[in-house]
C-alpha positions as CSV (number, residue, x, y, z in Angstrom):
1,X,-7.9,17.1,-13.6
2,X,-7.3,13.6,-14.4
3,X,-4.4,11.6,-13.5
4,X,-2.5,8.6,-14.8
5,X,-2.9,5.6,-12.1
6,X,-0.4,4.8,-9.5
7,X,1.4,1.7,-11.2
8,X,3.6,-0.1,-8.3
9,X,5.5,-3.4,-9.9
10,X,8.1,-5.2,-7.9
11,X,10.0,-5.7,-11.4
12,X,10.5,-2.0,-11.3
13,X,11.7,-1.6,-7.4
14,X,15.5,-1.7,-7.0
15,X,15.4,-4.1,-4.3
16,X,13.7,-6.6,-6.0
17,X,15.0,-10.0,-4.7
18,X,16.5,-8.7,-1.5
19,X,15.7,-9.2,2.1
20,X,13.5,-5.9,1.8
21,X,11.2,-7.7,0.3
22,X,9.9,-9.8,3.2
23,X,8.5,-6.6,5.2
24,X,7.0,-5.1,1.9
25,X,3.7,-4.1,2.1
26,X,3.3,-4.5,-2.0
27,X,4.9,-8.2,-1.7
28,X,2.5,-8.6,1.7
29,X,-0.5,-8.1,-0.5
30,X,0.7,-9.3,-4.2
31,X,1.5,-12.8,-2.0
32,X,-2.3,-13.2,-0.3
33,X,-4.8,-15.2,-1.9
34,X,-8.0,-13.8,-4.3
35,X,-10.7,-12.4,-2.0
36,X,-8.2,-12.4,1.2
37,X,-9.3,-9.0,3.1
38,X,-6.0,-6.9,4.0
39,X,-6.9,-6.4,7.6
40,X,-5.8,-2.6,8.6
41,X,-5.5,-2.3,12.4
42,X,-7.2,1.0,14.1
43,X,-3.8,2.6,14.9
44,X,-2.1,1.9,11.3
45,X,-5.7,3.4,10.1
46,X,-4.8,6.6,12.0
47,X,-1.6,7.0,10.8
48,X,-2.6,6.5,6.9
49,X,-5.2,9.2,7.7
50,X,-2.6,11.3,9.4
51,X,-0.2,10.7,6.7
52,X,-3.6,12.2,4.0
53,X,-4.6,14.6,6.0
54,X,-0.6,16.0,5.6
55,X,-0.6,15.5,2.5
56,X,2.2,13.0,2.2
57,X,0.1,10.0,0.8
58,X,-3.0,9.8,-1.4
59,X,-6.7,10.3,0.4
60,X,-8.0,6.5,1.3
61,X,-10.7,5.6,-1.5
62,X,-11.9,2.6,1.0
63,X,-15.5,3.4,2.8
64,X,-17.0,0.4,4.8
């Protein structure tokens, strides 16, 4: 089965331009610099496991 990818555009979000938009994690990594690592602690690293494992997000495709 093949699915369409996840597109995620702050022109499409309905907060756009609001005070939400400072504790986005799309805006957090949209805003970094080309080739800055997004640093994932061990705890939030659980929890987006956690969240997979329910089923409630996507699995992780990062190995490293």
């Amino acid at each position: 089965m093949t699915t369409a990818p996840l597109r995620i555009s702050c022109h499409d979000c309905s907060l756009e331009h609001t005070a939400a938009c400072g504790d986005c994690v799309v805006t957090f990594i949209l805003r970094r610099q080309p080739d800055d690592a997004v640093v994932v602690e061990v705890d939030e690293l659980r929890a987006l496991r956690t969240l997979s494992d329910g089923g409630l997000v996507p699995q992780l495709r990062h190995t490293g």
